[in-house]
N, C-alpha and C positions, 0 to 999 in steps of 0.2 A: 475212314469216313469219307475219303469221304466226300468223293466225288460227288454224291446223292445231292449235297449242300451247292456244289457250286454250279458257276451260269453255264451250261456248256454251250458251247459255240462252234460251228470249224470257222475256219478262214475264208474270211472274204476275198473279193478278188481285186477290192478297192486298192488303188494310189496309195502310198502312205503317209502322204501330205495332203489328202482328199478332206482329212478331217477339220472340221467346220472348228477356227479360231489356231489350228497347227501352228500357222508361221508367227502368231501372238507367245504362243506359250512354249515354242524350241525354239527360240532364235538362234542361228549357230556363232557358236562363242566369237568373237575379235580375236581368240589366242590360239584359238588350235591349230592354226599353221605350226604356231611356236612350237606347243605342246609335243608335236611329233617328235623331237629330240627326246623331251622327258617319255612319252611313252617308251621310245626304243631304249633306254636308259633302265626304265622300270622292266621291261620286258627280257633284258640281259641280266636283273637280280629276279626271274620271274618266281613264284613261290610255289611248293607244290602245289596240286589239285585239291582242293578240299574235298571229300568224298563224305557223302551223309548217307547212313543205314536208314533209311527210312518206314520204323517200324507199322507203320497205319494201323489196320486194323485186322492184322495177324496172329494177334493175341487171340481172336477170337475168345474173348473175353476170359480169359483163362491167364492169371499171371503167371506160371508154369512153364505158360509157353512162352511167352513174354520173355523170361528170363534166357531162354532158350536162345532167341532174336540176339538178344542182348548180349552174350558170351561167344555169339559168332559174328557180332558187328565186332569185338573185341578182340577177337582172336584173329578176324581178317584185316586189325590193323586202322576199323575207320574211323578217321578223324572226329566223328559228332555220330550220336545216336538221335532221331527224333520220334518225341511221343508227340500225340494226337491226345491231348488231355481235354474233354469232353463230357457232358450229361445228356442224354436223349432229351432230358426235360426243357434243357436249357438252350437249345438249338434246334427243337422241332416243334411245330406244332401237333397236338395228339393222334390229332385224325390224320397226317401223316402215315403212308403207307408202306413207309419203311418204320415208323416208329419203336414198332413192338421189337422188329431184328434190334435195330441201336440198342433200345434200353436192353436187349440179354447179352450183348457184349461187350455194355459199357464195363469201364475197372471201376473201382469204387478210388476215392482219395488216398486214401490207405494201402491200395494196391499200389501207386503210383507211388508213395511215398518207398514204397518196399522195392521196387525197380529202378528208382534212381539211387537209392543207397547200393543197388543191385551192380548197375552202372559201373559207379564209381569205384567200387570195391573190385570189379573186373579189368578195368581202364581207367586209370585215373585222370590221363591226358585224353581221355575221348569225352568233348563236350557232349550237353545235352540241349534238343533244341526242341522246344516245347510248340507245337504249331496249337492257335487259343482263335477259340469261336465268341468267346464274351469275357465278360469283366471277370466274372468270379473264377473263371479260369486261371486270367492272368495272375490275381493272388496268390490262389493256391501254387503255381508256377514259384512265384515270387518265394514263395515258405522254401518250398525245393531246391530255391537258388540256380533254379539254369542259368544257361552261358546266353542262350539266343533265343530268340521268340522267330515264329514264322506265323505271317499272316496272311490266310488263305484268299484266292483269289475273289471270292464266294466275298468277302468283309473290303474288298480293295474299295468301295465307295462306303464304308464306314467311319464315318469321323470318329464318333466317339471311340469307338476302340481303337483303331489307329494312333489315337489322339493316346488313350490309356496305354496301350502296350509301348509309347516312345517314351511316353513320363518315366517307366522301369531305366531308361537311357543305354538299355543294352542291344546287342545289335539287333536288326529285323528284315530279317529275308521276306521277298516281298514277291507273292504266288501272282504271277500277269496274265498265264493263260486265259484264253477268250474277252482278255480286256482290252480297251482302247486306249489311244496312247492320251488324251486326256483325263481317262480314270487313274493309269500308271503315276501323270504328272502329279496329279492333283491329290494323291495320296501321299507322294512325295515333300509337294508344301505341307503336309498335314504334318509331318514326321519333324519336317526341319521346322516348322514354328513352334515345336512342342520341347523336342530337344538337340541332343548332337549323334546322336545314335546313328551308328554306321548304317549301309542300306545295302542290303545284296540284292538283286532282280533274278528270279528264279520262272524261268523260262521251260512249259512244257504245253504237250498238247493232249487236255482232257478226257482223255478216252483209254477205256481202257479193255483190249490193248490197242496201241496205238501201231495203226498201218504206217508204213516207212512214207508213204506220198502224204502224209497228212503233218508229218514235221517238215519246220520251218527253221531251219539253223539259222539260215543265212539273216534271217528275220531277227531271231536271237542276237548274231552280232550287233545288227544294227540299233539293238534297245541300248547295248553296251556303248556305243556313240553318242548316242543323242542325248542319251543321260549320263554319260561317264562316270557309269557305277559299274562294280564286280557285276557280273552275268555267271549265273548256273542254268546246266540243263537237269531238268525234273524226266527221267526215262521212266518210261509205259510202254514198252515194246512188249509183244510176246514173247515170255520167257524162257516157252521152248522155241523161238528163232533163233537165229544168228545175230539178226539186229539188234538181240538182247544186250550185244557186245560189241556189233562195228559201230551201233549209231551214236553210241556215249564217246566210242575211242575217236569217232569224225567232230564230235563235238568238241573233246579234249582238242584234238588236233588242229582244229579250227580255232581256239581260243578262249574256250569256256575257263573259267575260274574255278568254277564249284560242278559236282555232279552229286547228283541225289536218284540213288535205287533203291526199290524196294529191295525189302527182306521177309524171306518166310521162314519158318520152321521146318517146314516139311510141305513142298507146292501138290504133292501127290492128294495130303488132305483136304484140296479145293474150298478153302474155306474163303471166308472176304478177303477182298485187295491182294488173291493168289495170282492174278493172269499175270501181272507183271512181275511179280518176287521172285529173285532168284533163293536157290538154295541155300545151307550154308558153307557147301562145299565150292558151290559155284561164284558165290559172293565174293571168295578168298581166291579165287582165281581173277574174278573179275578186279577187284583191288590190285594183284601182282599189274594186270594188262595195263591199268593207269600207268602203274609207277613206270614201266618196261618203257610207256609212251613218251611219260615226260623225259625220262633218260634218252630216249631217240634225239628229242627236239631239238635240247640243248640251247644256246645260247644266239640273238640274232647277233653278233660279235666274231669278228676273227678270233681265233685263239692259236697259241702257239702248237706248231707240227706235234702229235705222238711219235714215240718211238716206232709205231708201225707207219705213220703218214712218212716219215723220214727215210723208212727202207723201201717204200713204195717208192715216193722222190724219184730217188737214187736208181731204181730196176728203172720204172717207165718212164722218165723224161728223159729227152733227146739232147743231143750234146754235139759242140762243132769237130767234125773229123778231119781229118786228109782221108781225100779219094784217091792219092793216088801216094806213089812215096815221091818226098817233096827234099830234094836235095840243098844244104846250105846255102843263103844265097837266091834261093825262090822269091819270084815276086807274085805274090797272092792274088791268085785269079777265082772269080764266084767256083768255075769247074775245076777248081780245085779243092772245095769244101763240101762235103757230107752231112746232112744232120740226121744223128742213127744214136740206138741206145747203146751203152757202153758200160765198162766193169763199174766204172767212177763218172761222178759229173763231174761234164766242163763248161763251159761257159756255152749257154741258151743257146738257141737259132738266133732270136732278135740281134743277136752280138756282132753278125756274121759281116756286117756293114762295115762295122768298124776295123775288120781285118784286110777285109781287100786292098790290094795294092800295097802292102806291107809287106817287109822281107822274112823268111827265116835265120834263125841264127844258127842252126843247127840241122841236122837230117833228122825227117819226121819220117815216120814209117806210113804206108797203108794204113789209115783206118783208127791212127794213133789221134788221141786227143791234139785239138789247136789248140795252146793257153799263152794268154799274155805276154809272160815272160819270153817264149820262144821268140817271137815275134819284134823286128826292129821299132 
């Protein structure tokens, strides 16, 4: 659904502090000098990706297919499924010129209740995250038992629901595209006056597909600052580009917490919210590419040599030689020291200071390690 519903916008070219009352309601914290140890801290236990199958409106009203979505969010591993649980009646006005499509591929309650059993019974560690346009959605959600609600950016100046889906107190990813950072805030006090409920900020750009110049990562990071909440990216790229896959993996790689792709059944069927769904063959590659990334990234932390960093060591680092053969009794002159790679390490280049002007105790050969011991 359900782009139709929400404000669509592009990006303006405005300052990001241009906004009338900004410096009232970001004030940047007294601690975040501090906090930089605890981030890097939190960043060395970092957690995987959360990856959400985002099933929209793929079902084409068919829970069949539905089920379909659902067994390949499961089989490729993703963390969270989300439904788009909805009534035409209850989010559109009639005369509405998309009306008639919604209402023939709404699911009925009952369908929904048959696809989260569905879910579950496929993945039982794969949450469900219900994105709700009105009240009686949330209830029904509530019967269901999801894990997380998502509230569309289309409702981000909605008190009352807003208000409604944190009273539930479970988490709520929170849709920002084409919003202003005092819509963002100011849904945020809504959430925190109401309860404790975690808050993810779910970062994309409304269009669907989404041209590569019209995303805004770097933008994304920054909501992750100034609100020091999880950030995800919401991907819309054409599903037959490339970008369908670098721009998530640049997102990953940049620092997103969460990503959220569509999923189809079959994109060849062109049915609604197809331009961005990958397949489910491609879905299950795309998941492997996260995990592949985070294993790249690793830790912002030293950590101790591998057994192959220790053979590499050993081959490529350069080590103190004699340049020449160095008879008992030498006194250590700079030209008489080599740094060259050797069978074994010996003591650094930086070392080499310490040697000069020092005797040997013994005949060194050409080429032979200098090491301490030899050495008066």
């Amino acid at each position: 659904m359900i782009r139709h519903l929400a404000l669509i916008g592009r990006r303006t070219n405005a300052p990001l502090l241009a906004e009338t009352g900004i410096t009232r309601t970001f004030k940047v914290s007294a601690k975040r000098q501090c906090r930089a140890g605890i981030v890097e801290s939190m960043s060395a236990q970092r957690k995987p990706t959360y990856l959400i199958a985002e099933m929209a409106c793929s079902h084409e009203g068919d829970p069949n297919l539905g089920r379909k979505i659902i067994e390949a969010a499961a089989a490729a591993q993703a963390d969270a499924v989300q439904f788009q649980i909805w009534l035409a009646k209850d989010v559109m006005v009639p005369h509405h010129p998309d009306f008639e499509k919604l209402t023939c591929i709404q699911l009925s309650r009952e369908a929904w209740t048959q696809l989260a059993q569905h879910a579950r019974a496929c993945r039982p560690q794969m949450q469900i995250i219900a994105c709700v346009y009105e009240r009686s959605s949330v209830d029904f959600a509530e019967d269901l038992e999801v894990d997380a609600y998502k509230v569309h950016a289309a409702d981000l100046s909605n008190p009352l629901l807003m208000k409604y889906v944190a009273q539930t107190g479970k988490r709520i990813d929170l849709s920002v595209g084409a919003s202003t950072l005092t819509e963002i805030q100011t849904a945020i006090d809504w959430i925190r006056e109401t309860s404790t409920s975690n808050i993810w900020l779910m970062y994309g750009y409304q269009n669907f597909p989404t041209r590569t110049d019209d995303v805004h990562l770097d933008y994304m990071m920054k909501l992750r600052d100034l609100f020091e909440l999880p950030v995800g990216y919401q991907d819309h790229s054409d599903a037959e580009s490339g970008a369908a896959f670098w721009l998530p993996a640049a997102a990953v790689g940049m620092g997103a917490d969460i990503l959220e792709k569509h999923l189809t059944h079959d994109r060849s069927y062109k049915g609604i919210d197809h331009e961005a769904a990958l397949n489910p063959d491609e879905f299950a590659r795309f998941v492997a590419m996260v995990r592949e990334i985070e294993a790249a990234r690793g830790i912002p932390t030293p950590k101790p040599f591998s057994v192959d960093e220790q053979r590499y060591r050993k081959y490529s680092k350069k080590s103190i030689v004699a340049s020449r053969a160095l008879p008992e009794g030498s006194v250590l002159k700079e030209s008489d020291v080599l740094f060259m790679r050797a069978p074994e390490l010996g003591l650094p280049p930086d070392r080499s200071d310490a040697l000069i002007g020092r005797c040997t105790k013994r005949d060194i050969t050409a080429y032979e390690l200098i090491v301490e011991h030899d050495l008066t």
